[in-house]
C-alpha positions in Angstrom: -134.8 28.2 -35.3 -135.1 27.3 -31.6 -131.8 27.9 -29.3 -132.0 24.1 -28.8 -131.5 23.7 -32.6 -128.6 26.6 -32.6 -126.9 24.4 -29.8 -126.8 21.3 -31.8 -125.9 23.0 -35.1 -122.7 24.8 -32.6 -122.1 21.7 -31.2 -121.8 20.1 -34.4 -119.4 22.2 -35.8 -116.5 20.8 -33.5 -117.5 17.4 -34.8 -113.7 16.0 -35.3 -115.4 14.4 -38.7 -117.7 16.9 -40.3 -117.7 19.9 -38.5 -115.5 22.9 -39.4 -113.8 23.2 -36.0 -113.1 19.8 -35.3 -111.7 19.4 -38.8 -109.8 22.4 -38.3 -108.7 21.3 -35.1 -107.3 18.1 -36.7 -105.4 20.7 -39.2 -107.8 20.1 -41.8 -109.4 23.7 -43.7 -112.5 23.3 -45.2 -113.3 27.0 -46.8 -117.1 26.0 -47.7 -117.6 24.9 -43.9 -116.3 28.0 -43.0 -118.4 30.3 -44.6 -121.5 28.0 -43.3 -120.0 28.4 -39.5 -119.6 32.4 -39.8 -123.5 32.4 -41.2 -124.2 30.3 -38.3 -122.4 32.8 -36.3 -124.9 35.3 -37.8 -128.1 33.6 -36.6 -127.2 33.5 -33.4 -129.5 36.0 -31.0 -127.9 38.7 -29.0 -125.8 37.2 -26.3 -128.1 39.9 -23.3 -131.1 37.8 -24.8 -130.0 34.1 -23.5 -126.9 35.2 -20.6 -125.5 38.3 -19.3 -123.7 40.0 -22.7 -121.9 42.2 -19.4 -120.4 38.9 -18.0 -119.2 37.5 -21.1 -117.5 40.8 -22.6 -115.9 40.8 -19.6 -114.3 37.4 -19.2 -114.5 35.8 -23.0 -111.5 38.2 -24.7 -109.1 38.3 -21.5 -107.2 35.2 -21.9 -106.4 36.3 -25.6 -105.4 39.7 -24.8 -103.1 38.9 -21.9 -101.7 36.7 -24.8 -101.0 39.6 -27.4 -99.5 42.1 -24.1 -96.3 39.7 -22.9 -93.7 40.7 -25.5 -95.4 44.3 -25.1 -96.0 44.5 -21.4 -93.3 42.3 -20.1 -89.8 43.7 -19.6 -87.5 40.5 -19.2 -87.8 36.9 -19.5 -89.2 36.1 -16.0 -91.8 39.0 -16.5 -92.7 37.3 -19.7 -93.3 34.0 -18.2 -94.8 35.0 -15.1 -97.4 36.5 -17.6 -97.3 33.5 -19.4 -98.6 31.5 -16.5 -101.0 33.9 -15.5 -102.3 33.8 -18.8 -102.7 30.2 -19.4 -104.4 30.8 -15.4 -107.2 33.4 -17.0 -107.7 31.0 -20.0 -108.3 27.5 -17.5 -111.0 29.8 -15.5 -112.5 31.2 -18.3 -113.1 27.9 -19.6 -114.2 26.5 -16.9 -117.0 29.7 -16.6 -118.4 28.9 -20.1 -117.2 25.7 -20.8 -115.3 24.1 -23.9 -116.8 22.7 -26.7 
């Protein structure tokens, strides 16, 4: 399989009609297009191979982990959503790095 082929077959899967993201995305779980996305998933080459693997383990998980850290990390209500902010800030820049689908 060429990367061009991967691409498509990712790109497909947030198709709002047929692929498993877009149909999750529209609230809708389909358990046999799951399991095809996470073998997708599986035939996809190591991430050094096509882009720095450095660069995205260093962006890709931060806006999720500032996420899970507010009602650990943050010690009042304004902490919280000053956190809050500056996650939603990490998320809008890591998406803007790599893109959303």
């Amino acid at each position: 399989m060429t990367m061009e082929d991967l691409l498509e077959l990712l790109d497909e899967a947030w198709d709002d009609e047929s692929g498993f993201l877009g149909k999750l995305r529209s609230g809708e779980f389909d358990p046999d297009a799951g399991e095809a996305y996470v073998a997708l998933l599986s035939r996809i080459p190591p991430v050094g191979e096509t882009v720095s693997s450095d660069l995205v383990r260093l962006i890709w998980f931060a806006p999720m982990f500032i996420e899970w850290q507010v009602e650990r990390a943050a010690r009042n209500e304004e902490e919280a959503r000053q956190l809050n902010r500056i996650a939603t800030q990490v998320h809008e820049a890591v998406s803007e790095i790599l893109g959303i689908p």
